[in-house]
C-alpha positions in Angstrom: 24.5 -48.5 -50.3 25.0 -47.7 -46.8 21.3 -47.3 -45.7 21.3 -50.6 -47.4 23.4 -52.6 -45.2 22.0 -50.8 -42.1 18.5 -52.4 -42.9 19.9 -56.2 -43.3 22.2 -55.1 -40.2 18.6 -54.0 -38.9 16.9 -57.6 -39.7 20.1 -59.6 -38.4 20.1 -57.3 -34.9 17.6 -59.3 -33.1 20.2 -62.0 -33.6 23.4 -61.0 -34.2 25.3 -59.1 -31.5 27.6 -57.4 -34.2 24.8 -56.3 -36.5 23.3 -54.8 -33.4 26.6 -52.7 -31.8 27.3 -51.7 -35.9 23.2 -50.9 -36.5 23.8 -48.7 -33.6 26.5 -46.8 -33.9 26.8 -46.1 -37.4 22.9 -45.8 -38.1 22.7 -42.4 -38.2 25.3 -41.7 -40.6 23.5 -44.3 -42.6 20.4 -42.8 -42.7 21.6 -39.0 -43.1 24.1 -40.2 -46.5 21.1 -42.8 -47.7 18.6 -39.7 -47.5 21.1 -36.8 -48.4 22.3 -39.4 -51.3 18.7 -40.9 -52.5 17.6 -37.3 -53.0 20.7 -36.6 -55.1 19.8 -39.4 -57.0 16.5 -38.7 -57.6 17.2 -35.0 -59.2 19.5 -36.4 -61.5 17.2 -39.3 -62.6 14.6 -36.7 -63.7 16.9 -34.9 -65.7 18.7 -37.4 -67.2 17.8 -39.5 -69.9 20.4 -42.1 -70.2 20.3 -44.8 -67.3 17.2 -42.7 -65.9 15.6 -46.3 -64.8 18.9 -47.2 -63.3 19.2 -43.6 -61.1 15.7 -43.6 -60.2 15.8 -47.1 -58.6 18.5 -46.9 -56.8 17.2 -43.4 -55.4 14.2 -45.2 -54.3 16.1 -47.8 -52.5 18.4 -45.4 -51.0 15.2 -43.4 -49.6 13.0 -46.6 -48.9 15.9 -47.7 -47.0 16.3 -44.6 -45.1 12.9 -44.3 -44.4 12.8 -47.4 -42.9 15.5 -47.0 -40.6 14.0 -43.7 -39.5 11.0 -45.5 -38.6 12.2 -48.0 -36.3 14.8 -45.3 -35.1 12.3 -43.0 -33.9 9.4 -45.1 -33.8 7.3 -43.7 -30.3 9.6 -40.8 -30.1 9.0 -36.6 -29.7 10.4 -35.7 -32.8 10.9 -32.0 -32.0 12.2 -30.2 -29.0 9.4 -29.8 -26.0 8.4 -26.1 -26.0 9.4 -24.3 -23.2 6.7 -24.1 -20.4 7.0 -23.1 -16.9 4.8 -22.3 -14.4 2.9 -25.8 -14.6 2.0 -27.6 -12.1 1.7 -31.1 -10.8 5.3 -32.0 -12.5 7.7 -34.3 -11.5 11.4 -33.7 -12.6 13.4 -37.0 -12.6 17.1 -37.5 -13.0 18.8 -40.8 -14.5 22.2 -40.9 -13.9 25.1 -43.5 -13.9 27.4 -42.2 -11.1 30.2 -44.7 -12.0 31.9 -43.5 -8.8 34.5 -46.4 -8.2 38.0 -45.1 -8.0 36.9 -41.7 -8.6 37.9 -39.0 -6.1 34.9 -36.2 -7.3 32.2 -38.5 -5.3 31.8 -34.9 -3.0 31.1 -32.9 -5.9 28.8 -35.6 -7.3 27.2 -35.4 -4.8 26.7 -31.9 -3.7 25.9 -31.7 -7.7 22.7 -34.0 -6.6 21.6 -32.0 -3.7 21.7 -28.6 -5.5 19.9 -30.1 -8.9 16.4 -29.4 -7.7 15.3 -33.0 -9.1 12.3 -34.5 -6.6 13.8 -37.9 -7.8 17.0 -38.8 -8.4 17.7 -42.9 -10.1 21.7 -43.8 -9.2 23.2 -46.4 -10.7 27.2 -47.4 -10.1 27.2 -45.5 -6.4 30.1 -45.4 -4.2 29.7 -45.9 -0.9 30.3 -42.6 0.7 26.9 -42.3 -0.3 25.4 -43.7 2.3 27.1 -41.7 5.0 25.7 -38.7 3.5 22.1 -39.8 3.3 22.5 -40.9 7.0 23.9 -37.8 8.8 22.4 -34.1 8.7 23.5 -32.6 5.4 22.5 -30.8 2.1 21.6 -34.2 0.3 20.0 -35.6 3.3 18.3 -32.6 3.5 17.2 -32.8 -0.3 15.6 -36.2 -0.3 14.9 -37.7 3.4 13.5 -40.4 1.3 15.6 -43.4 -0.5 15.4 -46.9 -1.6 17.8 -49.1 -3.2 18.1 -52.6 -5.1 21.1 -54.7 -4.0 23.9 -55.7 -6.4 23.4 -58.9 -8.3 26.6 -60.8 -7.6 28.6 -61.4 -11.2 25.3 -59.8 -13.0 24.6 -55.5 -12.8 25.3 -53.4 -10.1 22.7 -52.2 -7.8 20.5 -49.0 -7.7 19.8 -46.1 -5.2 16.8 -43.8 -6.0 16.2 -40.5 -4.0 13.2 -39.0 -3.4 11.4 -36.3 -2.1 8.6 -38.0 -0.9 8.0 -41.2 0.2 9.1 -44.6 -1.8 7.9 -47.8 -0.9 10.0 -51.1 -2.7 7.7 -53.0 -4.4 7.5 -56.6 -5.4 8.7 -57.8 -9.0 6.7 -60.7 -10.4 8.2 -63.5 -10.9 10.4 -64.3 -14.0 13.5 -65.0 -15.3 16.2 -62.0 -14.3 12.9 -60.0 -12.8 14.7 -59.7 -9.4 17.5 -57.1 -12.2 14.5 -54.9 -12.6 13.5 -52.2 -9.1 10.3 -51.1 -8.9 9.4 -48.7 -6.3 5.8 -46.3 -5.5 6.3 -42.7 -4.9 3.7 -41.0 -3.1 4.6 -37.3 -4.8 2.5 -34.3 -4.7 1.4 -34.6 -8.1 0.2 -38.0 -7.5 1.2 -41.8 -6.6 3.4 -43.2 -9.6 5.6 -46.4 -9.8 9.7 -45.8 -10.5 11.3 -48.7 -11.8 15.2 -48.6 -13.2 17.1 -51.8 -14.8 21.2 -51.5 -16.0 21.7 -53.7 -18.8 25.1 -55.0 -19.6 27.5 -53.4 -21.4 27.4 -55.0 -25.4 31.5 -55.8 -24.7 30.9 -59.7 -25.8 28.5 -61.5 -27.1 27.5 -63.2 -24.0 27.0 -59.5 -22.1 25.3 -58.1 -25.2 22.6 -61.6 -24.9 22.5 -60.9 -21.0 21.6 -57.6 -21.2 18.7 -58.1 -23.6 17.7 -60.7 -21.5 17.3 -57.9 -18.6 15.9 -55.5 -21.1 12.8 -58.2 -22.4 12.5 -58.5 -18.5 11.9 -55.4 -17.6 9.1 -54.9 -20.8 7.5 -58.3 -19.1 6.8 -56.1 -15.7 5.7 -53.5 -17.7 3.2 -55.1 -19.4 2.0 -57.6 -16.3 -0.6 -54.9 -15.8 -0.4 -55.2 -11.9 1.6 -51.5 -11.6 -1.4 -49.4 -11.3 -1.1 -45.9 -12.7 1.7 -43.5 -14.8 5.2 -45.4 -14.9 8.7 -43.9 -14.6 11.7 -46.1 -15.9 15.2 -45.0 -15.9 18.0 -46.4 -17.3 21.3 -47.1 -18.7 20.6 -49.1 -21.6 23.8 -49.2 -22.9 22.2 -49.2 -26.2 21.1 -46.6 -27.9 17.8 -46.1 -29.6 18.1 -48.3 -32.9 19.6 -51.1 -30.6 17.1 -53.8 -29.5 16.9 -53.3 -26.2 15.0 -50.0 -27.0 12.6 -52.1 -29.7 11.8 -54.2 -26.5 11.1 -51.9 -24.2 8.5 -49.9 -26.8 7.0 -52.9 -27.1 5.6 -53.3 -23.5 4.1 -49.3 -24.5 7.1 -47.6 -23.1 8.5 -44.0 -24.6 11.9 -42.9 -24.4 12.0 -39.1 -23.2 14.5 -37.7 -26.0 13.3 -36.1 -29.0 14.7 -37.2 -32.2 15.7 -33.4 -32.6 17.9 -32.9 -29.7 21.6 -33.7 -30.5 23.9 -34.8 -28.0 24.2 -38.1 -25.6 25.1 -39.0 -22.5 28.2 -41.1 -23.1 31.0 -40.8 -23.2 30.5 -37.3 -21.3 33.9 -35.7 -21.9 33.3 -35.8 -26.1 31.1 -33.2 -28.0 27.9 -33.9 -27.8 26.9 -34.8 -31.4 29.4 -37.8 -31.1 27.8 -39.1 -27.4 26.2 -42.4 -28.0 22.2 -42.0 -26.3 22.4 -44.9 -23.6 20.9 -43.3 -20.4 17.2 -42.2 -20.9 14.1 -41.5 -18.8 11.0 -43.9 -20.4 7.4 -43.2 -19.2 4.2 -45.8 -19.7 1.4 -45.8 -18.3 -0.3 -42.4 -19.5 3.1 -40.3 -18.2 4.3 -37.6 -20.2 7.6 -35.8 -20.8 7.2 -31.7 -21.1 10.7 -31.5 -21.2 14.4 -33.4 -21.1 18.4 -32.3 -20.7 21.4 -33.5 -19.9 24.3 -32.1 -17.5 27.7 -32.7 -17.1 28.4 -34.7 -13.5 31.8 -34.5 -12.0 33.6 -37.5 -11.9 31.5 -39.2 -14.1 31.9 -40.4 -17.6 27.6 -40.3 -18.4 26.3 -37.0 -18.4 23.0 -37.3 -16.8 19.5 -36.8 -18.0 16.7 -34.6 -16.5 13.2 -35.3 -18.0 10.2 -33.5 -15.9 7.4 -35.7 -16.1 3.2 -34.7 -16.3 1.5 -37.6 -14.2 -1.6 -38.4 -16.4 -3.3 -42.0 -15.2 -4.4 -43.7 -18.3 -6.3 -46.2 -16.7 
């Protein structure tokens, strides 16, 4: 019954902002008791004889509906863990991460954390201003990432972005659109090669009206994606505040985006200070463009309530 009403709550989502926050949060368990449940009901039905056309039916609802669900779940996603490689070369390890440094007083730690991850880019969303000292005086994270860009904040809309880089970024222009100035795009020159970065931070789904803007900025960012104009592998990092079933991810796997986390790998991001198997997956590292993930993790952050994600990234051009 439950995988059920996650499939209408699946065809109401695009629609409905409480189908969507209830398809995500509770599709999971929906899918594991539809499919733990359907295959119950199947073994009985083939031993039973009486009501063995009722059992059998409603074991191939239950697993239809299951099926489904996994489908648009983990539709364009590694199922399994990446293998573990090292050694290879012309990689690119990128970090999402939401700082969400106001009033917090671990900003130093944060951001020695930063400077001692190894990450040749790091996307920053919900920075505190002493930031910006440290970038601009000798110091470790200075010393990390001589290189940074940012995206201002949107007054009364998302809060701005910092990316730091190894190499150097140049800002690029976002076509224009409705909410396309939400969405950074930026071109690092790395060792590996020349890709684009781009990072968007979706609203939070608190209200109806911040769960419509946010998709808004979500169908935004799929719209520069598929303009065709950013020229080689793509990088996107983000907070979606929605998790994989939501439709913000639906929207960004249409413009031929993948979301770095395997199906496999349990744990979130948020909130950080929970076990991991109860973390809601909203931050993520998406790659288009012929970009591949060879591997993704996540790490606790001090001061934060997101645990951020580390995907390294192969830079394969697929044009």
């Amino acid at each position: 019954m439950g995988s059920v009403v996650a499939v209408a709550m699946l065809l109401l989502s695009p629609r409905w902002w409480i189908a969507d926050v209830a398809l995500q949060v509770l599709a999971p368990a929906w899918l594991a008791i539809g499919g733990v449940g359907g295959a119950v009901l199947m073994a009985m039905g083939c031993v039973k004889r009486r009501r063995r056309v009722v059992v059998l039916a409603s074991a191939v609802v239950a697993l239809g509906a299951s099926l489904w669900l996994a489908a648009v779940g983990w539709h364009g996603r590694r199922l399994l863990p990446y293998p573990s490689v090292n050694g290879e070369a012309g990689l690119v390890t990128v970090i999402q991460l939401n700082l969400n440094a106001r009033g917090s007083d671990r900003q130093p730690e944060a951001l020695a954390a930063i400077a001692a991850s190894g990450a040749d880019v790091v996307v920053i969303t919900e920075f505190g201003s002493l930031i910006w000292s440290e970038l601009r005086t000798p110091n470790a994270l200075s010393a990390a990432y001589p290189h940074f860009s940012y995206r201002d904040w949107v007054p009364n809309s998302v809060p701005g972005c910092l990316v730091l880089s190894k190499w150097p970024i140049e800002r690029l222009e976002v076509p224009h659109g409705p909410d396309h100035e939400q969405v950074y795009l930026g071109r690092i020159d790395a060792a590996a090669g020349a890709f684009v970065v781009a990072q968007i931070a979706p609203h939070s789904p608190r209200s109806a009206a911040r769960w419509s803007r946010g998709n808004e900025l979500a169908r935004a960012a799929a719209s520069v994606m598929k303009a065709g104009d950013l020229d080689g592998p793509v990088v996107l990092a983000c907070d979606l505040n929605s998790t994989p079933m939501g439709v913000r991810s639906r929207v960004l796997r249409s413009a031929g985006l993948a979301p770095g986390k395997p199906v496999w790998v349990v744990g979130g991001t948020w909130p950080a200070g929970i076990a991991g198997i109860a973390r809601l997956r909203l931050d993520d590292v998406w790659v288009g463009g012929g970009a591949e993930v060879t591997a993704w993790r996540t790490a606790a952050v001090p001061g934060s309530d997101h645990r951020w994600v580390e995907a390294r990234i192969r830079l394969v051009d697929d044009r």
